[in-house]
VEXVO-193699 format. One record per residue: x, y, z of N, C-alpha, C in turn. Coordinates in steps of 0.2 Angstrom, whole numbers, plus 5000, padded with zeros to 4 digits. Example, Ala and Ser with C-alpha at 12.3 -4.5 7.8 and 13.67 -1.06 7.14 Angstrom:
! residues 2
506649725039506249785039506649845039;506449895035506849955036506450005039;
END
This chain:
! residues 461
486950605005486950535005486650515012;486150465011486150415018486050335017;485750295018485650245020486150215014;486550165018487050125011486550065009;486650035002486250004999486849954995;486449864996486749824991487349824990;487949834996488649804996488749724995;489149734990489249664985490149674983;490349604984491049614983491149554977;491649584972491649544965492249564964;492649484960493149514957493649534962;493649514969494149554974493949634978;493549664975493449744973492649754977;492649814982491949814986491549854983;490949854982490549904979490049904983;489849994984489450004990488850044984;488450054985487850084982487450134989;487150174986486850194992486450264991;485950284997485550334993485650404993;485650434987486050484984485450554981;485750594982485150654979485750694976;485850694968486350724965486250794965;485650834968485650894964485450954973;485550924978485450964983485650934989;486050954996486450925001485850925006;485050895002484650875008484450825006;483750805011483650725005483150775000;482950694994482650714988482950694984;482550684975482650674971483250614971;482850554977483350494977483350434973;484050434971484450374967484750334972;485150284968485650254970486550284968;486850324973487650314970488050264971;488550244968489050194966489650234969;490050184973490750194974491050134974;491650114974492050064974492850054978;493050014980493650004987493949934984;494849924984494949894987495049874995;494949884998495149885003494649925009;494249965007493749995011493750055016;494450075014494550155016494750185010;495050195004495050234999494350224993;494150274993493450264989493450284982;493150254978493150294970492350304967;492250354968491550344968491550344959;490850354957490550324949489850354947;489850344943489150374940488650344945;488050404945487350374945487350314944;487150254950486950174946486250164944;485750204949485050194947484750254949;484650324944484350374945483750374947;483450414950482750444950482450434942;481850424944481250454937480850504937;480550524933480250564934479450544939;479450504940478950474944478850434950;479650424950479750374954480550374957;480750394964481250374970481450324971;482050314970482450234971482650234979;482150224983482350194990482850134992;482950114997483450074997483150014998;483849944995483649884995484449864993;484449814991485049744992485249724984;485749694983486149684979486449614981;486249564974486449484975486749484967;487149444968487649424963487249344960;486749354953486449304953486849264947;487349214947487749194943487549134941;487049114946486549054939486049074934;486049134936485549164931484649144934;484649144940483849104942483449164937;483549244940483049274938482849284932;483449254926483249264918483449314915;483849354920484049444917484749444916;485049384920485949394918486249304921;486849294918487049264922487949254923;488049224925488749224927489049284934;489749254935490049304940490049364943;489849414937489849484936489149504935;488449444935487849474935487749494943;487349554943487249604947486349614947;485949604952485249604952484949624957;484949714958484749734962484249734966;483949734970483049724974482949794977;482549854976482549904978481849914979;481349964985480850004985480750064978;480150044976480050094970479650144974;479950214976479150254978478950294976;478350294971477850314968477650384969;477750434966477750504968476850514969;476850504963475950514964475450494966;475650394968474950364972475450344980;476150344981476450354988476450304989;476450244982476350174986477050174985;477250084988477950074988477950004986;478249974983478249914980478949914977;479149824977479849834975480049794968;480449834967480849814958481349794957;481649754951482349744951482749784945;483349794947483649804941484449764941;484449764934485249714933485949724929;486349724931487049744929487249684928;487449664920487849604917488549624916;488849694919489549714918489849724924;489549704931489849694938489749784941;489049804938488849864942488949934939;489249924933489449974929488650014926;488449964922487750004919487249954920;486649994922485949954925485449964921;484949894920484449904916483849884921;483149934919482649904925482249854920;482049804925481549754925480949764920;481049714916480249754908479749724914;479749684918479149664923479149694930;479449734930479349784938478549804939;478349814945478449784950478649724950;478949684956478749604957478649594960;478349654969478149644973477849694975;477049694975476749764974476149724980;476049764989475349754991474949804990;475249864988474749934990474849964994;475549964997475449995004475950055004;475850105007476350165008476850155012;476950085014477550085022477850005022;477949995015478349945013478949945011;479349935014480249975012480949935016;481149935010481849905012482049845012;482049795005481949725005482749725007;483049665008483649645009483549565007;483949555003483849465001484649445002;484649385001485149315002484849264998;485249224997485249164995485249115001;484849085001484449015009484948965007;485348915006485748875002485148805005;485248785012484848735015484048745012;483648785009483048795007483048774999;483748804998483648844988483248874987;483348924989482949014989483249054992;483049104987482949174989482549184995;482949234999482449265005482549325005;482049355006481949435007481749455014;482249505019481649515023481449595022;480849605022480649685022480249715027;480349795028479949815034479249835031;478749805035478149855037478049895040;478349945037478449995042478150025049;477550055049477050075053476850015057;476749965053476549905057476949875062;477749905062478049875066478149785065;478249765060478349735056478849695052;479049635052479549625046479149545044;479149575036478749505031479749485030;479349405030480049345027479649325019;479649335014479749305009480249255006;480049225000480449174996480349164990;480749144986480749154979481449104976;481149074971481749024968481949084962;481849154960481849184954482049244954;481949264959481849344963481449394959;480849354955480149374954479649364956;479749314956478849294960479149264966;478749284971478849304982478249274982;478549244988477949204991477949214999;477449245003477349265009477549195014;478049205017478249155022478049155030;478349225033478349225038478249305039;477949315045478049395048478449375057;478749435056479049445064478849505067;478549505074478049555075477949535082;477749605087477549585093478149585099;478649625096479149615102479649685099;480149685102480749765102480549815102;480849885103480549955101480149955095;479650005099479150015093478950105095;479550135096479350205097479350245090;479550195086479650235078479450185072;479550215065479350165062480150115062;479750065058480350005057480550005050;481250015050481550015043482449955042;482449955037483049925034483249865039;482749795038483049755041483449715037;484049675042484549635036484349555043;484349525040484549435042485149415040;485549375045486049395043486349325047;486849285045487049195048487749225052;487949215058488549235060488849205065;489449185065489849125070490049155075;489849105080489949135089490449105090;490849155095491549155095491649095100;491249075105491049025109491148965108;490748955102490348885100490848855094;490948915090490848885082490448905078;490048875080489248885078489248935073;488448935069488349005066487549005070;487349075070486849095073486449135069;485949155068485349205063485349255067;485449335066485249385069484949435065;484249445068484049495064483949585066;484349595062484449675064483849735061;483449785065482949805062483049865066;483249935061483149995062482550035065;482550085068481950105069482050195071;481550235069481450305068480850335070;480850365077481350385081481450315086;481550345091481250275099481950255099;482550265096483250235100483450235107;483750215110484050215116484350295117;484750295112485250385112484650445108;484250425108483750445103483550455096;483050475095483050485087483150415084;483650405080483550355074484250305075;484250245076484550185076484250125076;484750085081484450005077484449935083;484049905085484049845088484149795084;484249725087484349665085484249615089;483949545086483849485090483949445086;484449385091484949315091484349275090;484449205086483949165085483949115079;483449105078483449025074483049045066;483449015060483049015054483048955051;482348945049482348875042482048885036;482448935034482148955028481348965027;480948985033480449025033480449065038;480449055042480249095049480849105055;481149165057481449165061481249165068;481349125073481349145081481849145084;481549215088482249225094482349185098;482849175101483049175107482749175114;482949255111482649315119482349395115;481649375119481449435114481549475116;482149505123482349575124482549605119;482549665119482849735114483449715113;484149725111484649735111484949775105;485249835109485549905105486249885100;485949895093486649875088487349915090;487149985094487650045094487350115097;487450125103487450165107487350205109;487750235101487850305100487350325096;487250385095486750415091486750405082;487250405080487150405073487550325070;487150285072487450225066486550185063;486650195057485850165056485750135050;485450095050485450075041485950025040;486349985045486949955042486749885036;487049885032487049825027487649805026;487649725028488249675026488549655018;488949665018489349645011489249585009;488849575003488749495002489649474996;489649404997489749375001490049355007;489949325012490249335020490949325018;491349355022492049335022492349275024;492849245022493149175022492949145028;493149195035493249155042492449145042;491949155039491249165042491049225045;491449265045491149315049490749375043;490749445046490149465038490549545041;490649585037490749665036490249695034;490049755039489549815038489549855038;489549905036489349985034488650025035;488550075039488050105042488050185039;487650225038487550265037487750305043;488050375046488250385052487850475050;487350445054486750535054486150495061;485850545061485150545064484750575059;484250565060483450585056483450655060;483550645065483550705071483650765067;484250765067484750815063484950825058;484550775054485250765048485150825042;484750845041484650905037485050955041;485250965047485351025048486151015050;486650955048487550955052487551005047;488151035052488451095046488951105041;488951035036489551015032489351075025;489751055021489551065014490551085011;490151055005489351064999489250985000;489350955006489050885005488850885012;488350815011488050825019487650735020;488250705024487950635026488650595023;488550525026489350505028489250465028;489550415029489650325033490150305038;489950265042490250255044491150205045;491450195049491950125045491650095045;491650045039491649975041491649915045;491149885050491649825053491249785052;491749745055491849645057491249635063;490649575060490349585064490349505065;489949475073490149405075489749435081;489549365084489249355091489749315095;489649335100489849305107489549315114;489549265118489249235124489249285131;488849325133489049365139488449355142;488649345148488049345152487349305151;487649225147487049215146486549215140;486949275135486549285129487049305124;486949295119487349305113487249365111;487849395111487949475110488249495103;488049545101488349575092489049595095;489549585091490149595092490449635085;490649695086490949715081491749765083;491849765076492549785078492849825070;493049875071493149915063493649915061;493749885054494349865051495049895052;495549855050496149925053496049975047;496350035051496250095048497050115048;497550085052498250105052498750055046;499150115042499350075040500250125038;500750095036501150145034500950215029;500550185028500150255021499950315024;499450255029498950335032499250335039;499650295043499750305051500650305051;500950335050501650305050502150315055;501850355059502150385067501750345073;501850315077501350325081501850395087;501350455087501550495091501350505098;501250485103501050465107501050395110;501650395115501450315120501550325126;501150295130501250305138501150235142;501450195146501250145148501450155156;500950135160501050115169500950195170;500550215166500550295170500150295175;500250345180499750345188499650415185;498950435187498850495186498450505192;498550575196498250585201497850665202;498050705195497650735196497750745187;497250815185497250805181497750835173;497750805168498450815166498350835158;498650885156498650895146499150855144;499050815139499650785137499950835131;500550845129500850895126500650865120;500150835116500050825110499650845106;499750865099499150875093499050835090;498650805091498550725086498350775080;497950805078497550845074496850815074;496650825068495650815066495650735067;496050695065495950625066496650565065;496450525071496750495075496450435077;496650385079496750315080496750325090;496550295095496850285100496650215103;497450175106497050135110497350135118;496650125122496750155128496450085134;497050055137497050025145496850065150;496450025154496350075160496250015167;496750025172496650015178496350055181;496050065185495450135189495850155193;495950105198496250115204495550125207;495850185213495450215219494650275213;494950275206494450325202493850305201;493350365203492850365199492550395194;493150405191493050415183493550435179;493650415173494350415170493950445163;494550505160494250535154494950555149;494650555144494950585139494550655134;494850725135494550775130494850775124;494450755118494550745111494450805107;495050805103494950865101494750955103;495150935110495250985115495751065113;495451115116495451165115495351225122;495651285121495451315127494451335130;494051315124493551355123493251285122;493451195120492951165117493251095117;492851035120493050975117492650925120;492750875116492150795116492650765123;491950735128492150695134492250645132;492650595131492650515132492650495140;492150475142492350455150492150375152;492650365158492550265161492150295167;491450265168491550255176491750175179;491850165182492250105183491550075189;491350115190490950105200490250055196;490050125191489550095186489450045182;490250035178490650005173489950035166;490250085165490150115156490550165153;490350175148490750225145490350275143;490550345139490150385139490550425132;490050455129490350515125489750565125;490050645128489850685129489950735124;489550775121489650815113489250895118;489150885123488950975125489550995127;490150975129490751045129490851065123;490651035119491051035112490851105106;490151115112490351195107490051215099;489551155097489251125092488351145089;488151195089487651235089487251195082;487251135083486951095076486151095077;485951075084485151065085485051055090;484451065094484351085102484351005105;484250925100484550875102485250865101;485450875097486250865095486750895104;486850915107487350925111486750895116;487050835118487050765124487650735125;487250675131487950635131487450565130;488050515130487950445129488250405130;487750365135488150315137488050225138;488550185138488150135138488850065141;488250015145488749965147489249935145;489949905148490349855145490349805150;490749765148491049715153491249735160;491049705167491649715170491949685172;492549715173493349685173493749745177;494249735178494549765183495149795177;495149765171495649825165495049855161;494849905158494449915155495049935148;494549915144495049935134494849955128;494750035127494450065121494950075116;494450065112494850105107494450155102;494850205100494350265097494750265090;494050285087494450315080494050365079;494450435080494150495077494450515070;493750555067493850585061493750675061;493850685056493650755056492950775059;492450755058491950735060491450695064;491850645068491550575070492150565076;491650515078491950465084491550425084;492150345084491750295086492150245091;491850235094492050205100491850115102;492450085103492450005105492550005111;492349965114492349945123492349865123;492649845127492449775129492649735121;493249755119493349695114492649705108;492349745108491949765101491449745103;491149725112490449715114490049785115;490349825115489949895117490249945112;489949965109489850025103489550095102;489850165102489750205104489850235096;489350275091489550295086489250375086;489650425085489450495086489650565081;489250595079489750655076489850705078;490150725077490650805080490650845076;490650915075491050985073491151035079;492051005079492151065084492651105078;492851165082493051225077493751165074;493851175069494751155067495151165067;495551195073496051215075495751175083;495351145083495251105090495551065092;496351025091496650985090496950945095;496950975099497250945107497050885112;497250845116497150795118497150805126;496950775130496950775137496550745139;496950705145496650655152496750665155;496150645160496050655166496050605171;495750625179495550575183495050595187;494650575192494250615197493950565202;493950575210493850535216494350505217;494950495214495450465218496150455213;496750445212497250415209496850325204;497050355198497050295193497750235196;497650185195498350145195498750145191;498450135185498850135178498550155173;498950175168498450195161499050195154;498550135149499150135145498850155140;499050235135498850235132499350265124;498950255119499450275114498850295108;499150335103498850375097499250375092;498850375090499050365081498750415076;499050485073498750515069498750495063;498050505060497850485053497750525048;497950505043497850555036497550495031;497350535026496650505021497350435018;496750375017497250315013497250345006;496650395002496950414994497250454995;497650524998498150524996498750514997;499050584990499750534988500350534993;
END
């Protein structure tokens, strides 16, 4: 699996769709798979929603709930109208199609009018649409790929597009440009709602290979502008890409997304099986005011709950640590942490995850710098000659520093700064890696308040 596609919430109940190859753990022979949540940690996957044809790849795109019926295919509650890349095996062009569920995504019929938005070009991909309410329209935004490029479309129907605006001429441009979403979100400052436009790109990340920038800014139902046409990193780390927000936003206004958790770099070669590719948590995503600019702020849903966390095994508060220390615990494969930090006189505060005598992942503060860091070369992980780095990126400074981690069997991801700095990474160290341990270095920390929470799966019993 990789890129998620067309999260839609109906009925209470989350459905996530996403690109799927049922017959080999590489990419190819891509469809759309189906799975469904209430609550967004235990999953129920489902049949095939939209196979492959023999001639044609179901690339990714977006999923609106069309309950007035604009587009003629369905209407009410449970109507389901997907917008997806059709890619054309034998002319390689890419144009996009719909198809529609009248039983809330259960079973899908294609469009007898497909295409409904066809230029001719090989490097058109990724519609995402919404509903404009201030316009009454449909918007689409999609990548021009190679052009480095995003067209803004509109449509009262979700057939006939009519060319509005392009955004162009600013962010990285080391890769091509994929999977943009537009997206309305409340700053925590103001009230306000503000338009951010998130647009992937492969290779040319910050941590390399494949990820996603984003720019704050203005829509009127044609044309977005920024702000500030500096770059600004969705996540830090190396593998969060493709994220798509759940339509419809949630009550307080904020919006929930889910990312594909891989690099392009590696992705055919992690060492999992018989499956290969993942997602990451979901989170709570919202802008707030730092320094002058409105910053993405995300935060992932809780993951503790009596079911899957019902110990907390570990708690330490006011510790001074002066040199360095194993904490007698096995969290195991996955765990929860959240972690205060006074520095003190230190120049670097760390934690080894998933620690072993032979192998484990750095989390480290420097404080002098003020960043954070995730380190995967002790870890002992022979996936690809970019795979074992480190990674690191700004937070706030402040004289407490406050992470919290959620590790998986496979993953780390990392919040700093109240969910202004995001670190997302994968792992494979041996399984029997389970140990915990922190450190210090240049001087005595002050204080350190940390606690963990081991996690086991929410399905089962």
């Amino acid at each position: 699996m990789n890129d998620p596609n067309g999260p839609v919430r109906i009925d209470g109940r989350y459905h996530l769709f996403f690109q799927y190859n049922p017959s080999a753990a590489t990419w190819g022979d891509i469809g759309w798979g189906h799975t469904t949540s209430d609550n967004l940690l235990g999953w129920t996957e489902h049949p095939i929603a939209i196979p492959r044809t023999d001639s044609t790849m179901i690339f990714s795109g977006g999923v609106v709930i069309d309950s007035l019926g604009t587009a003629g295919l369905c209407s009410g509650p449970r109507c389901l109208v997907a917008i997806y890349t059709a890619a054309h095996a034998g002319t390689r062009v890419q144009n996009q199609s719909l198809a529609y569920s009248d039983d809330g995504g259960v079973r899908w019929t294609q469009h007898a009018g497909n295409p409904v938005l066809d230029i001719g070009s090989r490097e058109f991909r990724d519609p995402f649409v919404f509903w404009h309410a201030p316009s009454a329209a449909w918007i689409m935004t999609i990548a021009m790929a190679t052009d480095h490029a995003i067209r803004v479309y509109r449509s009262p129907n979700l057939r006939q597009w009519e060319l509005a605006s392009e955004f162009r001429g600013m962010g990285a441009t080391g890769g091509v440009w994929e999977c943009p979403v537009l997206v309305a979100l409340p700053d925590h400052a103001t009230g306000a709602r503000r338009w951010m436009l998130k647009i992937d790109l492969n290779p040319g990340h910050v941590a390399g290979g494949s990820g996603a920038q984003y720019f704050v800014g203005d829509f009127d139902g044609r044309s977005f502008v920024p702000m500030d046409t500096t770059t600004q990193w969705v996540d830090f780390g190396p593998d969060f890409y493709c994220a798509q927000p759940w339509q419809p936003a949630n009550e307080d206004g904020t919006v929930t997304w889910i990312a594909w958790m891989s690099n392009w770099t590696y992705a055919a070669d992690i060492p999992t099986g018989p499956w290969r590719g993942l997602m990451s948590l979901p989170r709570t995503v919202s802008l707030r005011e730092r320094d002058g600019r409105a910053m993405l702020v995300q935060q992932p849903i809780p993951v503790r709950s009596s079911d899957n966390a019902p110990v907390q095994q570990f708690s330490a508060r006011n510790q001074i640590l002066a040199d360095p220390t194993v904490l007698d615990i096995q969290p195991g494969r996955a765990f929860e942490v959240e972690w205060r930090i006074d520095a003190g006189g230190a120049t670097e505060v760390g934690l080894l995850l998933r620690h072993s005598a032979q192998q484990h992942v750095l989390i480290s503060y420097d404080p002098v710098r003020s960043v954070v860091a995730i380190d995967r070369r002790p870890g002992g992980s022979s996936v690809h000659p970019q795979f074992e780095a480190r990674y690191e990126a700004p937070i706030p400074r402040d004289r407490i520093a406050t992470l919290r981690l959620v590790v998986d069997a496979s993953s780390i991801e990392l919040f700093a700064g109240n969910g202004a700095t995001v670190l997302t990474a994968l792992i494979f160290p041996d399984p029997g890696s389970v140990g915990l341990a922190i450190f210090s270095k240049g001087g005595a920390v002050r204080s350190v308040d940390l606690s963990v929470w081991p996690l086991r799966s929410p399905t089962a019993p």
